[in-house]
C-alpha positions, -999 to +999 in steps of 0.1 A: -238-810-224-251-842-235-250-858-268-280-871-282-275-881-313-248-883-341-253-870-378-232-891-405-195-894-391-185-859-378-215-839-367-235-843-332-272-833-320-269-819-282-285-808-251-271-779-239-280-759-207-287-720-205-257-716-188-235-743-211-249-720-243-236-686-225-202-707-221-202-708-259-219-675-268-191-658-250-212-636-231-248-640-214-275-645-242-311-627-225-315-646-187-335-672-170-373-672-182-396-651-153-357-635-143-367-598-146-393-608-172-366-614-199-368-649-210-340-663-233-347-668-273-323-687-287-340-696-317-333-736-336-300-735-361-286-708-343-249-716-349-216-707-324-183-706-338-162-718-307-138-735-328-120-702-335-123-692-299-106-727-287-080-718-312-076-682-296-071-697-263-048-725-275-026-699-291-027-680-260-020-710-235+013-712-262+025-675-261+022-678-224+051-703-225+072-684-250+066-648-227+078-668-195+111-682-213+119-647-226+110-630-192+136-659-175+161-648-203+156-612-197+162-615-157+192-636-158+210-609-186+201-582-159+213-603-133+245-607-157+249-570-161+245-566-122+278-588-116+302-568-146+323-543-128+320-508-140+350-501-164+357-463-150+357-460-114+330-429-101+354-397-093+362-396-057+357-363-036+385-350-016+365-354+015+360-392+007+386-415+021+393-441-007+380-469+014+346-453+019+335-455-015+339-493-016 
């Protein structure tokens, strides 16, 4: 992408590649001109709302973080509940000696 211009203090006129445009389509908009005789229209003051997409993927990158903490948290309580003896001891069998069974 390549600015070309700016427009008063917040607004920009660019160049964008075909493949820079797909980027912020989304998806794939038509193909390469002469590419199985589609050729891309993509017509002037077509607008792309990426801002709410950047947002998406901001939030995302943020949740990510807060699923890994509780994912840590989760392991080291199941680790914790691997190291608590067992309050009633597991009935032993007559044919069990007592020292088999720990």
């Amino acid at each position: 992408m390549k600015i070309i211009a700016t427009v008063g203090s917040g607004n920009f006129i660019a160049e964008l590649d075909y493949r820079e445009i797909d980027f912020l389509a989304g998806k794939q908009i038509g193909s390469n001109e002469g590419y199985y005789a589609h050729e891309r229209k993509i017509s002037t003051g077509t607008t792309f709302n990426i801002t709410k997409a950047f947002e998406q993927i901001h939030r995302n990158d943020i949740r990510k973080g807060q699923v890994d903490t509780l994912r840590q948290t989760l392991e080291l309580m199941l680790k914790g509940l691997d190291m608590v003896e067992p309050l009633i001891e597991e009935p032993k069998t007559e044919e069990q000696p007592e020292e088999a069974t720990r």
